[in-house]
C-alpha positions as CSV (number, residue, x, y, z in Angstrom):
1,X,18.5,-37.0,-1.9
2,X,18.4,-34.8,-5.3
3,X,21.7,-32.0,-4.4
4,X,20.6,-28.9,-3.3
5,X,22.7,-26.7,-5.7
6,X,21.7,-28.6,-8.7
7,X,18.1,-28.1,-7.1
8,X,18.7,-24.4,-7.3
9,X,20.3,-24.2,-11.0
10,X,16.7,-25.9,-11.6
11,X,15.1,-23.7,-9.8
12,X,16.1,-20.6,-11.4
13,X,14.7,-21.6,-14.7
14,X,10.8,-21.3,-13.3
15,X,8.2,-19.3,-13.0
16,X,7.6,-17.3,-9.4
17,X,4.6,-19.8,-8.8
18,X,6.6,-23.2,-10.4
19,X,9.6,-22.2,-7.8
20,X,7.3,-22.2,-5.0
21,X,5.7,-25.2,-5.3
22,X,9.2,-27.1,-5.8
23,X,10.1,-25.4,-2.9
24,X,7.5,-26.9,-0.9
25,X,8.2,-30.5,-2.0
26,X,12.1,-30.0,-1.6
27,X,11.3,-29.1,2.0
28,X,8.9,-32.0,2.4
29,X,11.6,-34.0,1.2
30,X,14.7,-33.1,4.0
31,X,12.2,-33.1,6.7
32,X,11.5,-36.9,6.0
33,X,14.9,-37.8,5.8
34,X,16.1,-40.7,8.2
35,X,17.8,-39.6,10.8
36,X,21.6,-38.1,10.6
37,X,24.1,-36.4,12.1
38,X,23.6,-33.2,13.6
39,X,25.8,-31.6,11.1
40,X,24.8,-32.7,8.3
41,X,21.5,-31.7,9.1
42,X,22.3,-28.0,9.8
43,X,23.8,-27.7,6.8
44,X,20.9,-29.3,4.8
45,X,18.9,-26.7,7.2
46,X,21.5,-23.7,6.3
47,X,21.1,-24.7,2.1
48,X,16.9,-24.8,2.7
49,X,17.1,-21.1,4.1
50,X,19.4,-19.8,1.8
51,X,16.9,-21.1,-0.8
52,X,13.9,-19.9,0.6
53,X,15.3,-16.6,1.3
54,X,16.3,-16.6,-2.7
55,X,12.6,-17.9,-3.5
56,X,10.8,-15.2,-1.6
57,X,13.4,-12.2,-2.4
58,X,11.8,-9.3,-4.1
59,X,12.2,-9.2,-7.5
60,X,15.1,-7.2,-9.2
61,X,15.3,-3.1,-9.2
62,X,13.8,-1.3,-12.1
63,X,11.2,-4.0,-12.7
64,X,7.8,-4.2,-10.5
65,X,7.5,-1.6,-7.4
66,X,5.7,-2.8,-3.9
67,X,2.9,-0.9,-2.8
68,X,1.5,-2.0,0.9
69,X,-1.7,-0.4,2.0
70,X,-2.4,0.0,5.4
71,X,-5.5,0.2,7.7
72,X,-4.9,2.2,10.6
73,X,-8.6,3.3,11.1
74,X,-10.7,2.1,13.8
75,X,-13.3,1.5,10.8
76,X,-13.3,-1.1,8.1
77,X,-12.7,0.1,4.4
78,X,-12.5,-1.1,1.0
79,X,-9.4,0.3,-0.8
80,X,-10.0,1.2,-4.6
81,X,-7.4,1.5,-7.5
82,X,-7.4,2.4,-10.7
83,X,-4.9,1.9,-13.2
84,X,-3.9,-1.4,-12.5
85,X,-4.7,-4.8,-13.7
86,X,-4.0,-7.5,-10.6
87,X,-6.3,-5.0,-8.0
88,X,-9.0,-3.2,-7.9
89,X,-11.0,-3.5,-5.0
90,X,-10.3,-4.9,-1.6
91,X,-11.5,-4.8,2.2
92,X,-9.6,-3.8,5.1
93,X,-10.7,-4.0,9.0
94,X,-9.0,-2.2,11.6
95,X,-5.0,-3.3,11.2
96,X,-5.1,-5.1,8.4
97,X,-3.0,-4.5,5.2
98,X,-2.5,-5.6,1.8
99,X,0.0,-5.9,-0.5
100,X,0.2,-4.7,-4.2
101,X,2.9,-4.6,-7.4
102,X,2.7,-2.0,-10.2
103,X,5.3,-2.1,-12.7
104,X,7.8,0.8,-13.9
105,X,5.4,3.3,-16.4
106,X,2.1,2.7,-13.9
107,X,0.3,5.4,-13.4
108,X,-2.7,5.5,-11.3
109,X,-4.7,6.2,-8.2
110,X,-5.5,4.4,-4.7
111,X,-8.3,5.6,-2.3
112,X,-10.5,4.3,0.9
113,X,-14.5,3.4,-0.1
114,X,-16.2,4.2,3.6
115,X,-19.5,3.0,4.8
116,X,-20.0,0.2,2.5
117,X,-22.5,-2.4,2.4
118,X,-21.4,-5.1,0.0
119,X,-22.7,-8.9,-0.5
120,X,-21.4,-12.0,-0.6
121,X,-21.1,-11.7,-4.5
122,X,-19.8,-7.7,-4.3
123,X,-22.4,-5.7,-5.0
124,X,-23.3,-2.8,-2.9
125,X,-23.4,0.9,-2.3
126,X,-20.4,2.9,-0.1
127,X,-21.2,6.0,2.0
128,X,-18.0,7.8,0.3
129,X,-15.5,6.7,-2.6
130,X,-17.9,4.5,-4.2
131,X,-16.9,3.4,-8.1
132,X,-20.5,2.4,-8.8
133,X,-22.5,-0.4,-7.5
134,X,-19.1,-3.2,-7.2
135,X,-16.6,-4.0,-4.9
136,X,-13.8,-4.2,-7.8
137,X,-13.5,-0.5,-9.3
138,X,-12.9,0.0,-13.1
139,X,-13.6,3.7,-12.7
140,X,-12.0,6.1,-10.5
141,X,-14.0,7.0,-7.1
142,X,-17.0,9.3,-6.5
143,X,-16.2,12.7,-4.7
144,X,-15.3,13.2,-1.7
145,X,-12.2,10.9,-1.4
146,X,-8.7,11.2,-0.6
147,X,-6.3,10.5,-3.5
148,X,-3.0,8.7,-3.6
149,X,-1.2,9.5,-6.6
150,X,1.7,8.0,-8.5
151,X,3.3,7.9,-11.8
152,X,5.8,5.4,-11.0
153,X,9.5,5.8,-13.3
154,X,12.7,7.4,-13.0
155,X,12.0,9.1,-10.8
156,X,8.5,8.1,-9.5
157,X,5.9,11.3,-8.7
158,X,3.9,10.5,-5.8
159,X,1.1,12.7,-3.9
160,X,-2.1,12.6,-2.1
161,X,-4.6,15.0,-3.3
162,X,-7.6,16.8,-2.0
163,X,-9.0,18.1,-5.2
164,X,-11.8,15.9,-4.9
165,X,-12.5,16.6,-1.3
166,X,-11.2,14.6,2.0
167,X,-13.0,11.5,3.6
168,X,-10.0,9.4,5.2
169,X,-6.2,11.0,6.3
170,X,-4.0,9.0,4.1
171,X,-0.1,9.2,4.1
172,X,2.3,7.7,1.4
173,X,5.9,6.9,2.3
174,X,8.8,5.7,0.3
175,X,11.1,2.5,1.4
176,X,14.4,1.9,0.5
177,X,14.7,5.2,-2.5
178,X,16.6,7.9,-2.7
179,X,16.1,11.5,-3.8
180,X,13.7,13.4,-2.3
181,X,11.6,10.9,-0.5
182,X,9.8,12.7,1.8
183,X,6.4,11.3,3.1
184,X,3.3,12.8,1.4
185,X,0.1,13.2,2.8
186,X,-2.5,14.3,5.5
187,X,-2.8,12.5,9.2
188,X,-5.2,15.5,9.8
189,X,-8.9,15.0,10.4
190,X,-10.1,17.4,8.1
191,X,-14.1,16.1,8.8
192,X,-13.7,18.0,12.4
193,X,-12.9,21.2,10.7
194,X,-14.4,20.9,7.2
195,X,-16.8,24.2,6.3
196,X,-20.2,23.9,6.8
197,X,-20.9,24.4,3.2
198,X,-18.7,21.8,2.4
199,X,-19.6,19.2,4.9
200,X,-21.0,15.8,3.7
201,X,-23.4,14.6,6.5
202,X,-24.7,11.0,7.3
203,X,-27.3,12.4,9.8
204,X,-25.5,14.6,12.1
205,X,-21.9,13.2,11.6
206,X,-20.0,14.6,8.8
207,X,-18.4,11.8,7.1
208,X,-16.4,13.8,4.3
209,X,-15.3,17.2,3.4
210,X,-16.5,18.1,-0.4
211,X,-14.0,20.3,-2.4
212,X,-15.6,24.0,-3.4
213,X,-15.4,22.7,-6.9
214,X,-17.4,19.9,-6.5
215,X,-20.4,21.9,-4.5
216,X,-20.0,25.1,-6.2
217,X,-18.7,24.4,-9.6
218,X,-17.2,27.4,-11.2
219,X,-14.5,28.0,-13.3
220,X,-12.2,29.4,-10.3
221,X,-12.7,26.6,-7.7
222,X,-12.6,24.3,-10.7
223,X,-9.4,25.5,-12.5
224,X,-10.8,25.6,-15.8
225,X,-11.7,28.3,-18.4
226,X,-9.5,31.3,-17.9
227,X,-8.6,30.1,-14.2
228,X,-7.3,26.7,-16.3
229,X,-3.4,27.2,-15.7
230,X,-1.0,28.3,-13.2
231,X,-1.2,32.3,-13.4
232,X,-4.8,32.0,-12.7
233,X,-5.8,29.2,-10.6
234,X,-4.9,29.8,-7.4
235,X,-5.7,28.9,-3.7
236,X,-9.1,29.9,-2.6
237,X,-10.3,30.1,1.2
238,X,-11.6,26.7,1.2
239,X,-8.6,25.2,-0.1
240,X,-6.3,27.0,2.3
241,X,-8.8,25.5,5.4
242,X,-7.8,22.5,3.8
243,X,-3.9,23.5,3.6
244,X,-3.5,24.4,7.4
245,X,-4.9,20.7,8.2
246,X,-3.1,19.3,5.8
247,X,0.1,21.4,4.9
248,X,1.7,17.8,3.1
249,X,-0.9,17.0,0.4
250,X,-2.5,18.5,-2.8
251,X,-5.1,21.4,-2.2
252,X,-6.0,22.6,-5.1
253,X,-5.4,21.9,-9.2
254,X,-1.9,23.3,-9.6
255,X,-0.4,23.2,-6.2
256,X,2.7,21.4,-7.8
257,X,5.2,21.8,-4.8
258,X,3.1,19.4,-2.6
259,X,4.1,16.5,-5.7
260,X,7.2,14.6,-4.3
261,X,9.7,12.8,-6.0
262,X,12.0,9.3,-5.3
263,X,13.9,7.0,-7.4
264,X,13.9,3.5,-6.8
265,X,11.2,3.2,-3.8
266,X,8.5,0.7,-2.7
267,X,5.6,2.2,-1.3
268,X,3.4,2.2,2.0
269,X,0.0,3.8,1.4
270,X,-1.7,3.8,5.3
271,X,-4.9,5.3,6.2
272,X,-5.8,7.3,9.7
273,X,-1.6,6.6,10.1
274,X,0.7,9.3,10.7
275,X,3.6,10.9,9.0
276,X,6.2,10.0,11.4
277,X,5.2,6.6,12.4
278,X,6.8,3.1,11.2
279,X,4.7,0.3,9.3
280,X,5.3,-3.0,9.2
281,X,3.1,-5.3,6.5
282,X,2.2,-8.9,7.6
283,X,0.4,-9.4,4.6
284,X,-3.3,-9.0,5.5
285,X,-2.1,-9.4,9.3
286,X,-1.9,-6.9,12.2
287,X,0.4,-4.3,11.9
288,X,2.8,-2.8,14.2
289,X,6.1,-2.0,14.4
290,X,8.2,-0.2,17.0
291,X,9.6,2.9,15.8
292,X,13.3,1.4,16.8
293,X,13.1,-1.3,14.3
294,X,13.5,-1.9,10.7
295,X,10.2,-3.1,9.1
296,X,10.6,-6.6,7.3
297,X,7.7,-7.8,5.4
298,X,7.1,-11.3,6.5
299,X,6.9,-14.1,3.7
300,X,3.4,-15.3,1.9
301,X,1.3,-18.1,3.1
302,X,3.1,-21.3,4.3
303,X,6.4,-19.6,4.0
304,X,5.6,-17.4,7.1
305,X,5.1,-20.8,8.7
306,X,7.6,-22.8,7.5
307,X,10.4,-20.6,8.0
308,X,10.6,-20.2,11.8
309,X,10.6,-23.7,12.1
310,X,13.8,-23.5,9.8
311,X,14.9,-21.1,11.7
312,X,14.6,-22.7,15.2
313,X,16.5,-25.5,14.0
314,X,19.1,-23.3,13.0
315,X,19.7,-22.3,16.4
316,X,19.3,-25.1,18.2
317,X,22.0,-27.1,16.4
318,X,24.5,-23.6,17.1
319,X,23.7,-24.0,20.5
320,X,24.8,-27.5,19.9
321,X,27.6,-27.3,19.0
């Protein structure tokens, strides 16, 4: 039996994935064992937990920042992001989620692809948010799409924007920061009350809300030209229709007070959510959470199995004894 702290001084010189996999063996390893005293195997039990809590802790502050995304819609979507080089495309039925890093300096931009019909080797067309003809995006998405925002330092700016128009509510909240920290975004429907002159249609259902910019385009809806800075580009009556549905998020080109602010966050970005509800990620699983409890994200792959068997023999042998 190779000794578990000399196992862990080991250990700490691998890679992520190299820690993982001698993880696995180690546990291989104490659950063939021959047969022991109770004792001794709750405290071989007690040193594997402490391990694989160590293994699958999040990695140190100020390094990479944790972005979930959630899908609280009663439709399937494909989440897009730009700006990073791990993700770029992904599908998401109904309670489903996914979970991202972004290191410190990333700037960039995630949003929902609607009505998509992609094949078994990605290729496809979306009814809203499509990045071209591919279910990984390299450029941002086509108008009308709401935008989650970040610029991720010290602090990190955050915000969802409706600049280019509204086809899913999307909230962002911060975990675990401080500052500012207040949850960003629109859990209003802004389809049901989107201007007729503005209303994207597939058939008789309007499945987005374009931005006056976009359908008009002139240099005051656009912000550009003379109307190109604060003085002059200010809130028109469309983008104040889409204020009073969504108070919380970015309505026009320079309305900076709706851009919030934390310092050492992760992030949940959840579609058709609301502001004041609790998330909890299972990693591509169901979510749900009650509002009572502290969210935990649940270990990766055979760790989410392996450690409630751990953790059942942990309390049986207290009860034991």
């Amino acid at each position: 039996m190779r000794n578990v702290s000399k196992v862990s001084s080991e250990i700490l010189a691998l890679s992520k994935e190299e820690r993982l996999l001698e993880l696995s063996v180690l546990i291989l390893h104490l659950t063939a064992s021959h047969p022991m005293h109770a004792r001794q195997i709750y405290v071989r039990q007690l040193e594997t937990i402490n391990l694989i809590c160590w293994v699958a802790a999040p990695e140190p502050c100020g390094s990479n920042k944790t972005i979930t995304i959630v899908n609280f819609c009663k439709e399937t979507i494909w989440p897009g992001m730009t700006g990073s080089d791990n993700f770029s495309g992904d599908v998401l039925s109904p309670g489903e989620s996914t979970v991202h890093t972004a290191p410190v300096g990333w700037s960039g931009r995630i949003w929902a692809r609607t009505g998509c019909n992609f094949d078994k080797n990605g290729n496809g067309n979306c009814q809203t948010g499509g990045c071209g003809t591919n279910i990984n995006c390299t450029i941002p998405g086509s108008p009308p799409a709401t935008i989650a925002e970040f610029t991720l330092g010290e602090p990190d700016f955050y915000d969802v924007s409706l600049v280019d128009g509204f086809n899913l509510p999307v909230t962002v909240k911060a975990v675990n920061g401080t500052g500012n920290c207040s949850i960003a975004g629109c859990d209003g429907d802004l389809r049901k009350k989107c201007p007729s002159q503005l209303a994207s249609k597939q058939g008789d259902k309007v499945i987005a809300c374009r931005s006056a910019c976009d359908v008009f385009n002139t240099d005051e809806y656009c912000c550009r030209g003379t109307y190109g800075n604060p003085a002059t580009c200010l809130s028109s009556n469309y983008s104040s229709i889409f204020k009073q549905v969504c108070p919380a998020a970015y309505s026009f080109a320079h309305d900076d007070p709706s851009i919030t602010t934390c310092s050492g966050a992760d992030f949940i970005v959840t579609f058709c959510g609301l502001r004041n509800q609790t998330e909890c990620s299972y990693h591509g699983k169901t979510v749900a959470c009650n509002e009572s409890k502290t969210c935990k994200v649940i270990p990766q792959g055979w760790l989410a199995l392996m450690l409630p068997l751990f953790c059942f023999g942990f309390c049986c042998f207290i009860d034991f004894y």
